[in-house]
C-alpha positions as CSV (number, residue, x, y, z in Angstrom):
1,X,-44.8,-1.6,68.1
2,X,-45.3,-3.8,65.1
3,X,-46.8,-2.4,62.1
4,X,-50.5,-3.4,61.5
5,X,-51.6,-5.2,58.0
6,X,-52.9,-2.4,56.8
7,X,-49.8,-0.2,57.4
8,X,-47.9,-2.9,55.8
9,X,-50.0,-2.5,52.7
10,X,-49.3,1.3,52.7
11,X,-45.8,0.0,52.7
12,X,-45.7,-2.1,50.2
13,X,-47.6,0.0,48.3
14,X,-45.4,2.8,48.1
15,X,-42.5,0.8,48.1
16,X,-43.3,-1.4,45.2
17,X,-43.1,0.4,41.5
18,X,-46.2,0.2,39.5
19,X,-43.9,-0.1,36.3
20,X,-41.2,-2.6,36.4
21,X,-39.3,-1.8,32.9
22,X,-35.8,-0.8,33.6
23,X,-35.7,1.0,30.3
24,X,-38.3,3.6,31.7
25,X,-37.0,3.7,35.5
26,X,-33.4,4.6,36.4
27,X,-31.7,3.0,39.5
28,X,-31.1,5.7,42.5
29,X,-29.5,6.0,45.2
30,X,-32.2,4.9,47.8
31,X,-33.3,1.9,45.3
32,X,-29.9,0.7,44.0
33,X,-29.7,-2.9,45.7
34,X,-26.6,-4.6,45.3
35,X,-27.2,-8.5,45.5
36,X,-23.2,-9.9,47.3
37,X,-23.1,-12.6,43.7
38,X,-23.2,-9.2,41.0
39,X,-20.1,-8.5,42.4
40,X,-18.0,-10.2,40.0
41,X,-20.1,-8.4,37.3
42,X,-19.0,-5.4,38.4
43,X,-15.1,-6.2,37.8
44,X,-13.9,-4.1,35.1
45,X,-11.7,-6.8,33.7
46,X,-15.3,-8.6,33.3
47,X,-15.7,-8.7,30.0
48,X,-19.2,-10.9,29.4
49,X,-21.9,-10.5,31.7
50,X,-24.9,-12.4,31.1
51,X,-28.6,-12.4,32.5
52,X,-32.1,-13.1,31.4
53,X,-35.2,-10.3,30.8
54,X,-35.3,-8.6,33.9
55,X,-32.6,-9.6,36.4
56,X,-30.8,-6.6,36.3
57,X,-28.2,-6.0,33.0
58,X,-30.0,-2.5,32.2
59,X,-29.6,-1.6,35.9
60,X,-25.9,-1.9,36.2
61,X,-25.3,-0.6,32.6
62,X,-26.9,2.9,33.4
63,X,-25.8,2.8,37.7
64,X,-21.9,2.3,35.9
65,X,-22.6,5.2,34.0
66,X,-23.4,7.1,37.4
67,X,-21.1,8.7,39.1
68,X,-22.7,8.5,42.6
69,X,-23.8,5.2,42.1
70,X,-21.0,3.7,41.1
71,X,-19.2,4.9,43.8
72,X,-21.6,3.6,46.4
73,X,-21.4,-0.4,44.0
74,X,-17.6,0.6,45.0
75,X,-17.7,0.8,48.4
76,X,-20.5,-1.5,49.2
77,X,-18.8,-4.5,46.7
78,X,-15.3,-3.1,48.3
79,X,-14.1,-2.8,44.8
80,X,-12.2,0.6,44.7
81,X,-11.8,0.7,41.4
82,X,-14.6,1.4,40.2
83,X,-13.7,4.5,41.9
84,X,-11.1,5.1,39.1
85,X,-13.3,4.1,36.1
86,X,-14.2,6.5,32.9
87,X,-17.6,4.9,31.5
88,X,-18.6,5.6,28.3
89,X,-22.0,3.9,26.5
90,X,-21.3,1.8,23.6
91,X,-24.8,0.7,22.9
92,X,-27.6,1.2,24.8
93,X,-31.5,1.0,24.4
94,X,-31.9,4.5,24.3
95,X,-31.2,7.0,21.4
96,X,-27.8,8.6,21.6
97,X,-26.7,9.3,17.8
98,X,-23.8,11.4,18.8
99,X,-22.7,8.1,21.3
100,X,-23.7,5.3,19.0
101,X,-25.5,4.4,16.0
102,X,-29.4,3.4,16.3
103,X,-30.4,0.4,14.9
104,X,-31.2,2.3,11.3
105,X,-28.0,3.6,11.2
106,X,-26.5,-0.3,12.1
107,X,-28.9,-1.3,8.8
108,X,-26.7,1.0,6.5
109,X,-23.4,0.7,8.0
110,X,-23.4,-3.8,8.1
111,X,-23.4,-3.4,4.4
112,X,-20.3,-1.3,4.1
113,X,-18.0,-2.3,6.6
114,X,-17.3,-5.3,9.2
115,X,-19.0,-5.6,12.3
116,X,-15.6,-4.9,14.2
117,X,-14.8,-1.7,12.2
118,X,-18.4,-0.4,13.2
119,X,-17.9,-0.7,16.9
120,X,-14.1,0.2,17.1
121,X,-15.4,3.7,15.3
122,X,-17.4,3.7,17.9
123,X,-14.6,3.4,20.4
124,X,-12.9,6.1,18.9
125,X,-15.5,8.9,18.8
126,X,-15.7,8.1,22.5
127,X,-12.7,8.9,23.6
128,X,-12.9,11.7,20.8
129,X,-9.9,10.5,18.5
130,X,-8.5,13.2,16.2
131,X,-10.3,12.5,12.8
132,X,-13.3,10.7,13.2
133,X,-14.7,12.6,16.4
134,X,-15.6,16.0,14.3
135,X,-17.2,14.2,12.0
136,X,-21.2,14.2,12.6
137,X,-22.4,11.1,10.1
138,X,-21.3,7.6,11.5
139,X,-21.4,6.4,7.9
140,X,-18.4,8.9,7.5
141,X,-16.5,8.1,10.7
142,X,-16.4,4.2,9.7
143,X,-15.3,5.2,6.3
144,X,-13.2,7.1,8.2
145,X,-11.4,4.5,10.0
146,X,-11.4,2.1,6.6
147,X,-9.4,5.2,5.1
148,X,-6.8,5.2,7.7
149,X,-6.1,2.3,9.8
150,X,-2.9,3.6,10.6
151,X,-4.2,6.7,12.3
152,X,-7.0,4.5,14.1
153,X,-4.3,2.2,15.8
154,X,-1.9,5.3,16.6
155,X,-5.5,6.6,18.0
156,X,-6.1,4.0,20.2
157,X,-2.7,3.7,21.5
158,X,-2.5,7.0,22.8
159,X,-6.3,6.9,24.4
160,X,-4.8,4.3,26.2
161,X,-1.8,6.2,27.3
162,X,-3.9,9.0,27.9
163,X,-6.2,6.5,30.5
164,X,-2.9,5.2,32.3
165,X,-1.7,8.7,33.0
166,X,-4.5,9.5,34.6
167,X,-4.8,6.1,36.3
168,X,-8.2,5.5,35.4
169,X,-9.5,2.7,32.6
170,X,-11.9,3.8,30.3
171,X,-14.8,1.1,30.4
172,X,-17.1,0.8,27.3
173,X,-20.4,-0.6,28.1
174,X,-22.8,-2.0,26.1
175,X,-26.3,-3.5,26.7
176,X,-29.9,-4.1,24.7
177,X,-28.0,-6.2,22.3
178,X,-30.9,-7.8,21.2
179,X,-32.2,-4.9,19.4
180,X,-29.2,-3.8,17.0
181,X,-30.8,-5.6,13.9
182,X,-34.7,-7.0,13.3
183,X,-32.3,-10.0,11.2
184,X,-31.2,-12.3,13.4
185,X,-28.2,-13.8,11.3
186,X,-27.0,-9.8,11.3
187,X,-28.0,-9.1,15.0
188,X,-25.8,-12.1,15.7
189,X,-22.5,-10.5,13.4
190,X,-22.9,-7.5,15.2
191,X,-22.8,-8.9,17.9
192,X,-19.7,-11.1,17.0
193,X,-18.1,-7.5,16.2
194,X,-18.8,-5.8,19.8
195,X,-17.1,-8.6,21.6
196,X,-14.3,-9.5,19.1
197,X,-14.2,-5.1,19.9
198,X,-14.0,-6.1,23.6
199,X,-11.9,-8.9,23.3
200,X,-8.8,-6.8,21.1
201,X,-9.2,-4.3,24.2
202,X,-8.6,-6.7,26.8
203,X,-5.5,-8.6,25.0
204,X,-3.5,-5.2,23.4
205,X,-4.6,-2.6,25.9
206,X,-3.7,-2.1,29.7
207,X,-6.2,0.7,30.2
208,X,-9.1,0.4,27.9
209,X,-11.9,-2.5,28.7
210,X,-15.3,-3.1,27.6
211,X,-18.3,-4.2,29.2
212,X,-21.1,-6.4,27.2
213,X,-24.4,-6.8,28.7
214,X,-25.6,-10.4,27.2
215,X,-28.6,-12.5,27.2
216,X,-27.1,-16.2,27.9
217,X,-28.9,-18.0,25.0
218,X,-27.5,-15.3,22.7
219,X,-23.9,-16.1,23.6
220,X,-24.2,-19.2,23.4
221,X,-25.5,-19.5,19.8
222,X,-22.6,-16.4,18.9
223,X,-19.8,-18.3,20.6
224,X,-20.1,-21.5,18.8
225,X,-19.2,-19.4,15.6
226,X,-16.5,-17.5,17.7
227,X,-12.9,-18.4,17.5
228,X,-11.6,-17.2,20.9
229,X,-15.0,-17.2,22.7
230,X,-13.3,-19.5,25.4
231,X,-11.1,-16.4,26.7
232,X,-14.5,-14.9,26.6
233,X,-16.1,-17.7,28.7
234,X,-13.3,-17.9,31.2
235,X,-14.0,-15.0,32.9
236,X,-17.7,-14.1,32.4
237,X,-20.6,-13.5,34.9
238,X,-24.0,-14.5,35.6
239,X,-26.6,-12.0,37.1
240,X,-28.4,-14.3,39.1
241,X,-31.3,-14.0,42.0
242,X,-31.3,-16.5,44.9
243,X,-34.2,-16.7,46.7
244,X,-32.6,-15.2,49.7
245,X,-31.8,-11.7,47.3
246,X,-35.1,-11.6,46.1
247,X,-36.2,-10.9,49.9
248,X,-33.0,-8.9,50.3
249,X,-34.7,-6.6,47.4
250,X,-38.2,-6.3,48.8
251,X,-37.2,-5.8,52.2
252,X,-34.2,-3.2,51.1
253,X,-37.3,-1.3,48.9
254,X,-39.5,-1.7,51.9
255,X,-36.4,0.4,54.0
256,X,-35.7,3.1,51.4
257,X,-39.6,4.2,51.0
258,X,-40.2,7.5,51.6
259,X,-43.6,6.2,53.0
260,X,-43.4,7.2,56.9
261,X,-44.4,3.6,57.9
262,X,-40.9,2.7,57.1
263,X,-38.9,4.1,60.4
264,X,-41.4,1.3,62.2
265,X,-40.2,-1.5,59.4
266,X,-36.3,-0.6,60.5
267,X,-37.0,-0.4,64.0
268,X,-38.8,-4.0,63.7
269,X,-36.3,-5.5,61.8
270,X,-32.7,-5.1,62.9
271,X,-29.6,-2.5,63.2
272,X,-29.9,-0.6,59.7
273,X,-26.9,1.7,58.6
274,X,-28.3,4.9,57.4
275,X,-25.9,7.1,55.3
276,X,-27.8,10.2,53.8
277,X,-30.7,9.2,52.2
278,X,-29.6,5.5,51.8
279,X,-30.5,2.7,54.5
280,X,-29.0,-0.3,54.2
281,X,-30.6,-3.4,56.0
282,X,-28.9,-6.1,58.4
283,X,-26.9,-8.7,56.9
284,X,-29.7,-10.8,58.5
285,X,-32.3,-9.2,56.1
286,X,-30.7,-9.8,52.8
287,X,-28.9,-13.3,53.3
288,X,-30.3,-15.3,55.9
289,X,-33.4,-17.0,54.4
290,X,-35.1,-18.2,58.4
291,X,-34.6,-14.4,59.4
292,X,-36.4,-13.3,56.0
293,X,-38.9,-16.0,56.4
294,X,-39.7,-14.7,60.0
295,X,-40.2,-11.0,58.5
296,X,-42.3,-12.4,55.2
297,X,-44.6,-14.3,57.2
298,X,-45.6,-11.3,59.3
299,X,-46.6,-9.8,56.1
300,X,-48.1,-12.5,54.2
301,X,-48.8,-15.3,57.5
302,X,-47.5,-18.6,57.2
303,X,-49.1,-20.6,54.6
304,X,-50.7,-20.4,51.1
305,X,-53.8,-21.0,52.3
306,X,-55.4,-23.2,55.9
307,X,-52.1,-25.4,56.7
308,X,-48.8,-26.0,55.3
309,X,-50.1,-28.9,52.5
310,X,-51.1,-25.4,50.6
311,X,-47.6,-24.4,50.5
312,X,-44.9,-22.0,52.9
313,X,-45.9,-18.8,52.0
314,X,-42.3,-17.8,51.9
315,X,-40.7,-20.5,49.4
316,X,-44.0,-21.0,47.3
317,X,-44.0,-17.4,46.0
318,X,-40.2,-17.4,44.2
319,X,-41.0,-21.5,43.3
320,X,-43.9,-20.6,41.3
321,X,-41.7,-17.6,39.4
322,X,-38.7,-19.8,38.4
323,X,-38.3,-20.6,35.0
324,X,-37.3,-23.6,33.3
325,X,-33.4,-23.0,34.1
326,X,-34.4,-22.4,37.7
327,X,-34.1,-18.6,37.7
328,X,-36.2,-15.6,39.0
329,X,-36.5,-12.4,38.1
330,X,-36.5,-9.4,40.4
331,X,-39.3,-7.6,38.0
332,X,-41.3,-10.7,38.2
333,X,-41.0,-10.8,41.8
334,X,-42.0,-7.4,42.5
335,X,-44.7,-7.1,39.8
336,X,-46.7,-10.8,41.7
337,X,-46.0,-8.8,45.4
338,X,-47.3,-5.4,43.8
339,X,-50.2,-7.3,42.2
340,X,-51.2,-9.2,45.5
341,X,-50.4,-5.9,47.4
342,X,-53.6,-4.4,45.3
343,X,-56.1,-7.2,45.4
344,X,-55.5,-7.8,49.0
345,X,-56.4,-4.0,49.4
346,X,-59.6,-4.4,46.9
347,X,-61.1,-7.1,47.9
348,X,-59.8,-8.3,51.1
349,X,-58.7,-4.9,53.2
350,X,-60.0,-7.0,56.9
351,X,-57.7,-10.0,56.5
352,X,-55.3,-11.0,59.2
353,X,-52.2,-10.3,56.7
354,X,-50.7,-7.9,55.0
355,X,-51.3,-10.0,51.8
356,X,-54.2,-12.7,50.9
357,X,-52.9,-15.8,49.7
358,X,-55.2,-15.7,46.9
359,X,-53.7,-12.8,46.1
360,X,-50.4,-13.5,45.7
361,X,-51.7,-16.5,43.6
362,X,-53.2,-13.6,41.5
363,X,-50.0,-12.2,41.6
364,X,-48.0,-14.8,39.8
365,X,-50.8,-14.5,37.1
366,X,-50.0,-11.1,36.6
367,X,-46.2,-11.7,36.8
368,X,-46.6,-14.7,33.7
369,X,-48.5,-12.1,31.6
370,X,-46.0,-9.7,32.4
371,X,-43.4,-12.0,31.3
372,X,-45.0,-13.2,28.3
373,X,-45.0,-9.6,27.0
374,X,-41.3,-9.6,27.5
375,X,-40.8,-12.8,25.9
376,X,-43.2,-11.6,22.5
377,X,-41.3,-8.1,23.1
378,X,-37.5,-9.4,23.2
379,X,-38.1,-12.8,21.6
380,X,-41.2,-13.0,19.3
381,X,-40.5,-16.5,17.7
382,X,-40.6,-17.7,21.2
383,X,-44.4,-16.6,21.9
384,X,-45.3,-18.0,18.1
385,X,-43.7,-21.2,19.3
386,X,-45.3,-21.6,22.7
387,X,-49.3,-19.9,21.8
388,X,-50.5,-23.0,20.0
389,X,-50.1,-25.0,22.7
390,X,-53.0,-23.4,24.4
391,X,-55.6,-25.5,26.3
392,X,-53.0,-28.2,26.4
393,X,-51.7,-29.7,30.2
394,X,-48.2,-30.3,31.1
395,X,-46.1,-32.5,31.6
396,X,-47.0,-33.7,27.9
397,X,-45.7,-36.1,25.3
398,X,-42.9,-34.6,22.9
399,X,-45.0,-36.1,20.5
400,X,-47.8,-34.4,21.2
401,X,-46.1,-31.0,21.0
402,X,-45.3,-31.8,18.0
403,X,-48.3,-33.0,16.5
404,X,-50.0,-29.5,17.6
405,X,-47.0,-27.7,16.3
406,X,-47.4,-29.5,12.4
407,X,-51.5,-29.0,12.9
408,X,-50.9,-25.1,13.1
409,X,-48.2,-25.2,10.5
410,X,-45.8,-23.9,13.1
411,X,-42.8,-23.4,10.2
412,X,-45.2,-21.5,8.5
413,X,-45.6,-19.2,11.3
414,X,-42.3,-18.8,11.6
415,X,-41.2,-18.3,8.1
416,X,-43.8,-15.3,7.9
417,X,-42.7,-13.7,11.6
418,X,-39.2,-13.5,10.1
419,X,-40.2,-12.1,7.1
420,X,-42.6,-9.3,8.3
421,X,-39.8,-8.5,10.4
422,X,-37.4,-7.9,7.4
423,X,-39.8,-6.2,5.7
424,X,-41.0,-3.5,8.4
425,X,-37.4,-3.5,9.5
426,X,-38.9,-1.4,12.0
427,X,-36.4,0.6,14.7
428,X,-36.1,-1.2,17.8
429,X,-37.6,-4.1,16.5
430,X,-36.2,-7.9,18.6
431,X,-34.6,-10.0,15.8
432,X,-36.8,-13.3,14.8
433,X,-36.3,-16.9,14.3
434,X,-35.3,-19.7,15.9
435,X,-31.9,-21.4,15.5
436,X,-33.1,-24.1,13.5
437,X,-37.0,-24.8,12.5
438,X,-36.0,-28.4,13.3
439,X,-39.0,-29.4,16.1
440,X,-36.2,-31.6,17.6
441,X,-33.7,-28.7,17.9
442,X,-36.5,-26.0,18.7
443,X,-37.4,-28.0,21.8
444,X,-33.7,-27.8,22.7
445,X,-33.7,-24.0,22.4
446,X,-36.6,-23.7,24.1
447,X,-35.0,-25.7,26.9
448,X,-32.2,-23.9,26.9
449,X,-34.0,-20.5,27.2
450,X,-35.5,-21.8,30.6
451,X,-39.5,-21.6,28.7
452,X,-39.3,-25.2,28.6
453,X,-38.0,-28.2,30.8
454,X,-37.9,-31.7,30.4
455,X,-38.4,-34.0,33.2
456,X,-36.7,-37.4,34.3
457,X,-39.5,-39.7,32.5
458,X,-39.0,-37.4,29.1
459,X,-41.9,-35.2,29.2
460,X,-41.8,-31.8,28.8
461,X,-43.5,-29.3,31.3
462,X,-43.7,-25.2,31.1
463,X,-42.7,-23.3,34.6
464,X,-45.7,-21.1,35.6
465,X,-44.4,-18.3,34.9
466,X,-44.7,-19.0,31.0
467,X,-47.6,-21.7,31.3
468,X,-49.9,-19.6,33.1
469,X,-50.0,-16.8,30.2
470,X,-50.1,-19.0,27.6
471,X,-53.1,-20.6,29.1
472,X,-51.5,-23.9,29.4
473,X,-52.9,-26.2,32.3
474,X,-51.5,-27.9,34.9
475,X,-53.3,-30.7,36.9
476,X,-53.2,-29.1,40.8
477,X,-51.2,-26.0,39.6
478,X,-52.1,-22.0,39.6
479,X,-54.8,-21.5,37.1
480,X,-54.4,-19.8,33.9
481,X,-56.1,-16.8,33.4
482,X,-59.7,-16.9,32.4
């Protein structure tokens, strides 16, 4: 017996987290979903990893840091040795003092020591080197290791010794690298430091390795003022969501619910293997897009409206979430399904579906605001760049982007973002500022970030899931938000 629409919404109610932000919710073992492409991630010889806001890098840097979870990434990746790794944080977004030092501490210590001295002190505290460990002030541990280099290299040999003897490597992990400094120039050399850090681990140790959690556009502007970025680059990974893992997710959070309508959703929807409290779907479930469709469009019906010229249910929801580089996020995905889940319930309880097609329309509102917030959160200069474009209609002129940018003095803006920033210097605070000021070259970054696109005739056009927040039109398109 097949679940009825209003079961499904119970489902997907329970099933779907009212707050999305990985800093706030920790992975588990019922919700850990492990997409088959993060695999490569996941090697501990894997030095870069790299991945917008939201598709996971906060995820795997605290499920590493797991035992349990890690062990289940191990066995369901069939990569045993993760069974024999030692994690240890190297940065994270939460406050450890005794692990690493908070972005205050980062202010003080840039300007008395190198960005690699920093973060091999940190190194050495964690694998709690003679010397520097007792000491409680990381302004004394660095001087610490400028004091005795000798004893810091005879340190580091024998934590690697110590690792092989016990046939584990010690993985150093290190994620929200965006919030080390509110400067961006010295976000940037800190950042230089972790993986030049990473990189002398990799090349003069057999048992120590790093682990650094990247936003892509922020290793591409370090690298280009990196010397041996290419040995960086060579063996790096993306976290990226097909279409097909997006569905994987839902349907693998729809599984795991302790909501008792979820026994019917396994029994509808293939073999499951159930070990403890974990359920794992059908191969079919996660990776075969006309068995996902089948399953999606018995929760949501077929189209996106009366016929098919509205859209395929199915494909229109993840279209209408992709960014400019032509990736989703899992926290937008689930925050448009979570949002349709409660208007359908509000306003449309008697409909045929699980989900109203206006609703997931609503949805992907409420997934652009969300990811606006992000973008003014991890990336201010971005949301100063974009907002006067407002009541403006893609796909639009360069020209014309331009000329709005110079009428609301756009370099202005930006000049006196950076410098509140510097001034506050307030803890946790994103670093500001463009690359270049340069409308030309700011375009370009914009591009490159996936806010922007530019299409085969030249014009430049805004995927919905930035255009729709920034109340930018589009002729035919979802409507902003009024």
């Amino acid at each position: 017996m097949s679940l009825s629409p209003h079961h499904y919404r119970e489902l997907l109610a329970a099933a779907l987290p009212v707050a999305t932000d990985s800093d706030t919710l920790d992975p588990d073992v019922r919700t850990l979903f492990t997409p088959a492409n993060h695999r490569k991630a996941l090697e501990p010889d894997v030095t870069v990893v790299q991945g917008g806001p939201g598709v996971g890098k906060t995820v795997w840097f605290k499920a590493l840091q797991n035992d349990r979870l890690r062990q289940l990434a191990a066995a369901e990746y069939q990569l045993p040795r993760l069974n024999r790794v030692t994690p240890l944080a190297g940065y994270g977004t939460a406050l450890r003092p005794d692990q690493y030092p908070s972005q205050r501490a980062l202010d003080h210590l840039q300007r008395i020591a190198k960005p690699e001295d920093i973060w091999t002190a940190v190194v050495l505290c964690a694998v709690r080197a003679e010397g520097i460990s007792e000491l409680v002030e990381w302004s004394d541990r660095v001087r610490w290791l400028l004091e005795h280099p000798d004893a810091s290299e005879r340190a580091l040999a024998k934590a690697d010794d110590n690792a092989g003897r016990h046939g584990v490597t010690m993985l150093f992990l290190f994620d929200g690298l965006d919030r080390l400094h509110s400067s961006r120039d010295v976000n940037d050399s800190l950042v230089r430091g972790i993986l030049q850090v990473a990189l002398d681990l990799r090349t003069r140790t057999r048992n120590l390795r790093a682990k650094v959690f990247i936003r892509p556009d922020m290793f591409d502007g370090i690298r280009l003022n990196f010397p041996d970025a290419s040995k960086l680059v060579a063996n790096a990974a993306d976290l990226t969501w097909s279409p097909t893992s997006l569905y994987g997710l839902l349907f693998h959070r729809m599984g795991n619910s302790d909501n008792p309508h979820s026994a019917q959703f396994i029994a509808d929807t293939g073999e499951w293997d159930t070990q403890g409290e974990r359920r794992t779907p059908p191969r079919s479930l996660v990776g075969d897009s006309e068995h996902q469709k089948q399953v999606f469009t018995a929760i949501a019906g077929p189209y996106m409206g009366t016929d098919r010229r509205k859209g395929i249910t199915y494909t229109w929801l993840p279209n209408h979430l992709t960014d400019g580089i032509g990736q989703v996020s899992p926290r937008s995905f689930l925050a448009a399904l979570r949002k349709a889940t409660d208007i359908t319930g509000e306003r449309h309880s008697t409909y045929e579906f699980a989900l109203y097609w206006d609703g997931i329309r609503q949805g992907v509102q409420e997934a652009s605001g969300i990811r606006v917030v992000e973008i003014r959160e991890d990336i201010p200069w971005v949301a100063t760049a974009i907002a006067p474009l407002g009541g403006l209609q893609v796909p639009i002129e360069e020209s014309d982007v331009v000329q709005r940018w110079e009428e609301r003095k756009l370099r202005t803006a930006l000049d006196e973002l950076s410098q509140q920033t510097a001034e506050g210097n307030e803890e946790r605070s994103a670093p500001t500022g463009p690359l270049s000021t340069d409308y030309g070259k700011l375009i370009a970054e914009l591009i490159e970030l996936g806010v922007m696109s530019r299409r085969a005739n030249g014009k430049l056009d805004l995927p919905d899931v930035y255009r729709i927040a920034f109340d930018i039109g589009r002729k035919g398109g979802v409507p902003r938000v009024r």
